[in-house]
C-alpha positions as CSV (number, residue, x, y, z in Angstrom):
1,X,11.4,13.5,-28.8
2,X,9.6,13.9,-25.1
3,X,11.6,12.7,-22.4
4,X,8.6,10.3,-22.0
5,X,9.1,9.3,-25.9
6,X,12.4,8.6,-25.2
7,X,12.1,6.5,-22.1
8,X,8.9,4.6,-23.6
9,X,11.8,3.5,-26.8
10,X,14.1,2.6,-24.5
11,X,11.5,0.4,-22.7
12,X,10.8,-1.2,-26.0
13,X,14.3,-1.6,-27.6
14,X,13.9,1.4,-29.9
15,X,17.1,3.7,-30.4
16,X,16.0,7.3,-28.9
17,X,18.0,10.3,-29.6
18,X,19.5,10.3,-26.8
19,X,20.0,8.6,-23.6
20,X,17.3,9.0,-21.2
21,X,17.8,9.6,-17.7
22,X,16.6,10.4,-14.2
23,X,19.6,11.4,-11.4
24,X,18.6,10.5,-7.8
25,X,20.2,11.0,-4.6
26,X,19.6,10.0,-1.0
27,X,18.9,13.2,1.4
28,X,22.5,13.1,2.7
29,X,23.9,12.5,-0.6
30,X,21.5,15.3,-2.1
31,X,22.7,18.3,0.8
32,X,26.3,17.2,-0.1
33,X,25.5,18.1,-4.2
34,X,23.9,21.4,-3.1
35,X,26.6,22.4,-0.5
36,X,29.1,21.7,-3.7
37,X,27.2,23.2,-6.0
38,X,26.1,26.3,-3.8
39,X,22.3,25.9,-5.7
40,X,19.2,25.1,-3.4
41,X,17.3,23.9,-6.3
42,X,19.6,21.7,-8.0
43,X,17.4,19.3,-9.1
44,X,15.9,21.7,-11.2
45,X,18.3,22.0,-13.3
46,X,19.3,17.7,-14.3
47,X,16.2,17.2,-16.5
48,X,15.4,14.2,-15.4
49,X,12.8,12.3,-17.9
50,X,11.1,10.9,-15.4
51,X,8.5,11.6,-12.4
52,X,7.0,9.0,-9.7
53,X,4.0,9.1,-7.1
54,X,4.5,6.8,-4.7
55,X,1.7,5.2,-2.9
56,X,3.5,4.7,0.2
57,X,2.5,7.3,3.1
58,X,5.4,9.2,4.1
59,X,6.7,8.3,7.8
60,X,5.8,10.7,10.8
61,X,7.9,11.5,13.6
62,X,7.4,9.3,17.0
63,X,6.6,11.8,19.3
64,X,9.5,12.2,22.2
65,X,12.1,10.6,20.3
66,X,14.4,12.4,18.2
67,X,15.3,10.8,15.3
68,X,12.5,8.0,15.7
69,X,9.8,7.7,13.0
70,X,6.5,5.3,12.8
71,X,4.8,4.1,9.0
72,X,2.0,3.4,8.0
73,X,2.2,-0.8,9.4
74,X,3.5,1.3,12.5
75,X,6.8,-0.2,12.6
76,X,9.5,2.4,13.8
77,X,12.5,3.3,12.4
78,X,15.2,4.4,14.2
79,X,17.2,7.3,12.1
80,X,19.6,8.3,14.8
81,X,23.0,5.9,13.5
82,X,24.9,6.2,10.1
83,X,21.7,5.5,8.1
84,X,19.6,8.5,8.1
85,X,17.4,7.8,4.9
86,X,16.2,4.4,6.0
87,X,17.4,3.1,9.3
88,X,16.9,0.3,11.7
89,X,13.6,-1.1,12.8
90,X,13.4,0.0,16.5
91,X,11.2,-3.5,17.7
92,X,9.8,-6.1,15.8
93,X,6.0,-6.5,15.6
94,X,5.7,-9.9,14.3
95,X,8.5,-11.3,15.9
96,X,6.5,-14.6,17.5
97,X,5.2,-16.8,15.1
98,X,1.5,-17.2,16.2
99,X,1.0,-13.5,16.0
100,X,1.5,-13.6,12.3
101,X,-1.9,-15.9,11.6
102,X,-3.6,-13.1,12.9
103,X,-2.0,-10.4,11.5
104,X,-3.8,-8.5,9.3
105,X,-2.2,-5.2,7.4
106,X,-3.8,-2.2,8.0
107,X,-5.9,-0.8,4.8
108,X,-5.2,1.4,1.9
109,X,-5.4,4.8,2.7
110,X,-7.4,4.9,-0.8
111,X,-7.6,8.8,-0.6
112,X,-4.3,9.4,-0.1
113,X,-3.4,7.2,-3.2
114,X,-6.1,8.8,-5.1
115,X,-4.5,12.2,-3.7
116,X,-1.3,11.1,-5.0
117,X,-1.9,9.7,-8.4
118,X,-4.0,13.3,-9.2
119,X,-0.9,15.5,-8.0
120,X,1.7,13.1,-10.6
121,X,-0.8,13.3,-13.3
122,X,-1.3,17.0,-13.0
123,X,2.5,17.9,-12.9
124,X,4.4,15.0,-15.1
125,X,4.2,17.3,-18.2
126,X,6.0,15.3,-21.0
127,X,7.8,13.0,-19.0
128,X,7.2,9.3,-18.3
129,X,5.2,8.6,-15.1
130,X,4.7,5.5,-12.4
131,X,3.7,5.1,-9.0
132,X,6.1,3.5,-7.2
133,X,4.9,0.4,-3.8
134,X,7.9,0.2,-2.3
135,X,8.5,-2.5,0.5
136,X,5.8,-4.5,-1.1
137,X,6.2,-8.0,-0.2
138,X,9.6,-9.7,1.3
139,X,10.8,-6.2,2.7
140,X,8.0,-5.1,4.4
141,X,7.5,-9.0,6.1
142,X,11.3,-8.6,7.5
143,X,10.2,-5.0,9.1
144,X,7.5,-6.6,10.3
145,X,8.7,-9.9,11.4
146,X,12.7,-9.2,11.6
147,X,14.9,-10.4,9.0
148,X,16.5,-13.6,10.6
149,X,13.1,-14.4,12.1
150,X,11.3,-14.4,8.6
151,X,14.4,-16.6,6.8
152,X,13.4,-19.1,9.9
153,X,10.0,-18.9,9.6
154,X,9.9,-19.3,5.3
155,X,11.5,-23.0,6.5
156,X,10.0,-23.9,9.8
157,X,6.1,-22.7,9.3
158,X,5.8,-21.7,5.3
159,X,2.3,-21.4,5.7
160,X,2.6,-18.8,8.1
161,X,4.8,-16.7,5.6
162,X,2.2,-17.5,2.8
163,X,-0.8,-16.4,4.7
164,X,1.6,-13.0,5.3
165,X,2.4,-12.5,1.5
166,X,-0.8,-13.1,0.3
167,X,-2.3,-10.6,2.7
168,X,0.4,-8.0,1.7
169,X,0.1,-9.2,-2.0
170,X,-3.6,-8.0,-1.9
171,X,-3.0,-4.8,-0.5
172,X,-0.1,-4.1,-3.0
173,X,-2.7,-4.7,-5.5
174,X,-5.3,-2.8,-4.3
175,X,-3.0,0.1,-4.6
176,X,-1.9,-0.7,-7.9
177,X,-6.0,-1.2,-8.7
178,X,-6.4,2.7,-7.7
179,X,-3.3,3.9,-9.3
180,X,-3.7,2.1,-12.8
181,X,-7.0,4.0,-12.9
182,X,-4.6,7.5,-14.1
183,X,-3.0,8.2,-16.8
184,X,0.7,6.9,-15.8
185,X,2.8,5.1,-17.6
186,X,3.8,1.7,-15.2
187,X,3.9,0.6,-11.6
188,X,7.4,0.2,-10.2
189,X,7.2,-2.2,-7.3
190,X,9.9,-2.3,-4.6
191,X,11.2,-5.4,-3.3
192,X,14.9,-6.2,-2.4
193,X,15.7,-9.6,-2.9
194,X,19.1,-9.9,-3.8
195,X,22.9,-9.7,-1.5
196,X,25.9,-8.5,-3.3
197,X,26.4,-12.6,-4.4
198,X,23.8,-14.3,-4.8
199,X,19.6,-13.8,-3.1
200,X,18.6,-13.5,0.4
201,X,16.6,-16.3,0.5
202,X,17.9,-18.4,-2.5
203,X,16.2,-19.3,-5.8
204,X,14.2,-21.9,-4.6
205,X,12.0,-20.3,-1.5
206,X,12.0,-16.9,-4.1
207,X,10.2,-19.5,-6.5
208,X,8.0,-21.0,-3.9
209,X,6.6,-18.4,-1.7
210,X,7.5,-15.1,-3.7
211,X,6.9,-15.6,-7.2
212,X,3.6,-16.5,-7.4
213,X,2.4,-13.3,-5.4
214,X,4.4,-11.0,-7.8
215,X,3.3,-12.8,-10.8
216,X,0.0,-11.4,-9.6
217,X,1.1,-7.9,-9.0
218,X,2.8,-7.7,-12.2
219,X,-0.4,-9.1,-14.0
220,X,-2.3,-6.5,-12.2
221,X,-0.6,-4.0,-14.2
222,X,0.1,-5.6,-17.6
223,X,-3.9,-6.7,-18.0
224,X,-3.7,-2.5,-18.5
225,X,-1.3,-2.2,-21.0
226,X,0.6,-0.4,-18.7
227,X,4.5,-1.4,-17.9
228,X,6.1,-3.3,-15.4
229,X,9.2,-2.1,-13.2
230,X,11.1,-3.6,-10.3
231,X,13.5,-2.4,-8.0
232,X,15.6,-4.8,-6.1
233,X,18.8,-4.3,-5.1
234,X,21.7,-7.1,-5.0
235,X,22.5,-9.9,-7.6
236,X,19.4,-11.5,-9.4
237,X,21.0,-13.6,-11.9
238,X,19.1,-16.8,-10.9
239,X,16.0,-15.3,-11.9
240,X,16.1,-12.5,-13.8
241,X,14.8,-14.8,-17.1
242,X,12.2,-15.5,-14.8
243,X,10.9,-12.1,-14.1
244,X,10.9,-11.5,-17.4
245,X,8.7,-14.4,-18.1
246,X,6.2,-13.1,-15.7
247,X,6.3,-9.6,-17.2
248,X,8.6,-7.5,-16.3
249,X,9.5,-4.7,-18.5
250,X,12.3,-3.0,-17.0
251,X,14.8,-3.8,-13.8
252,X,16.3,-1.2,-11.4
253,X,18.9,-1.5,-9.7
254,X,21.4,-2.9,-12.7
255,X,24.5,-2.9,-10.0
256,X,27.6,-2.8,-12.3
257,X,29.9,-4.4,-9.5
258,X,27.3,-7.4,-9.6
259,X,26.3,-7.3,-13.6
260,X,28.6,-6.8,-17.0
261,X,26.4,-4.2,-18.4
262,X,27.9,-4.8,-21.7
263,X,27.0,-8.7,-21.3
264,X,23.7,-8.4,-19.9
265,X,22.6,-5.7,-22.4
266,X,23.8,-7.8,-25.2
267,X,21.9,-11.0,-23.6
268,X,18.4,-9.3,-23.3
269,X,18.8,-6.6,-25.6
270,X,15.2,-7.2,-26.8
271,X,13.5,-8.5,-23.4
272,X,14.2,-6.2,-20.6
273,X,15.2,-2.5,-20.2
274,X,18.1,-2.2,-17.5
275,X,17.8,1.0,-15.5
276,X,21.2,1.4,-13.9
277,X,21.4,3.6,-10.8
């Protein structure tokens, strides 16, 4: 078997011949392996069966501050504390209510995905394939709009929220529009709903103001035969049947201090594909 032939029976509850698997690590966590290991190209040598184009444009540095960097919605990130992969938004550009009924997201840098999807094609070899949108819907609102300040705003002006999802939810699928046009396997989309007990923002606001826009991303991609993953980190339990019902093929991050992997494998053996990181 390929590695992609082995992922793609995983996906559908086939037995491979072995385990696939991809090994990942954050840039901290990845300089730590090398310094162990003493090899600069490390990676090389963990086979992983898997390879992702993301269409997210990578961050550039803000100009005079170390350790600063801006995005492509041109929220910064401050780099400088403990958290050096991700960090801490450096000021809030949604953080008064009004401002978000005119808020519009800036477009998709179409030839950069384009760019993108074109290098992952050209280079996957026999491995499976997806473009990952990361911060596509209730992450990239909180950068936007501050975490506390969006929980408020989901209960004291929903509409406001709405009209902000359902402006995000059309770029996310305008990306995944360009992207399905390749030949990848799936579209992972990156959203982090979940705390170490129980969701952010609680099953029923998820089910009311999220759902519906990732119903539409995920139907985006199945309408191309093409499969559906989701990252989120934290404890989904309230809705993972649900996600499942709108499509979703396989579910990253499978936390085992949250989930019994033996219990959860056992109870959607032949509905979802756990990918445990």
């Amino acid at each position: 078997m390929t590695n992609r032939e082995r992922v793609i029976s995983a996906i559908e509850h086939r037995q491979p011949d072995k385990v696939p698997h991809n090994v990942v690590f954050t840039g901290e966590m990845l300089e730590k392996m090398i310094r162990h290991t003493g090899n600069d190209e490390y990676m090389k040598t963990v086979n992983n069966h898997i390879v992702k184009g993301s269409a997210r444009k990578p961050q550039i540095p803000v100009e005079g501050k170390a350790e600063y960097f801006k995005d492509e919605f041109d929220v910064v990130w401050n780099k400088s504390g403990a958290d050096k992969d991700i960090g801490v938004v450096d000021e809030y550009i949604l953080a008064d209510l009004e401002m978000i009924y005119e808020y519009d997201p800036p477009p998709v840098d179409e030839d950069y995905v384009h760019e993108q999807c074109k290098r992952l094609v050209e280079t996957k070899g026999t491995d499976f394939s997806y473009v990952s949108i990361g911060f596509t819907l209730f992450e990239r609102a909180w950068s936007l709009c501050g975490m506390e300040n969006l929980l408020g705003f989901m209960l004291t002006d929903p509409e406001a929220v709405m009209k902000l999802f359902a402006k995000l939810t059309e770029r996310n699928i305008r990306q995944a529009e360009i992207a399905l046009q390749y030949d990848i396997d799936g579209i992972l989309f990156g959203d982090d709903w979940g705390q170490q007990r129980g969701m952010i923002m609680g099953p029923p606001l998820w089910r009311k103001m999220i759902k519906p826009h990732i119903f539409e991303m995920y139907k985006t991609v199945k309408d191309k035969g093409k499969y559906v993953l989701q990252h989120s980190c934290g404890d989904l339990r309230e809705i993972v049947d649900e996600l499942i019902d709108i499509g979703l093929d396989v579910y990253q991050t499978f936390q085992p201090e949250i989930y019994d992997l033996r219990e959860y494998k056992e109870k959607f053996r032949s509905k979802l594909t756990i990918w445990a990181l």
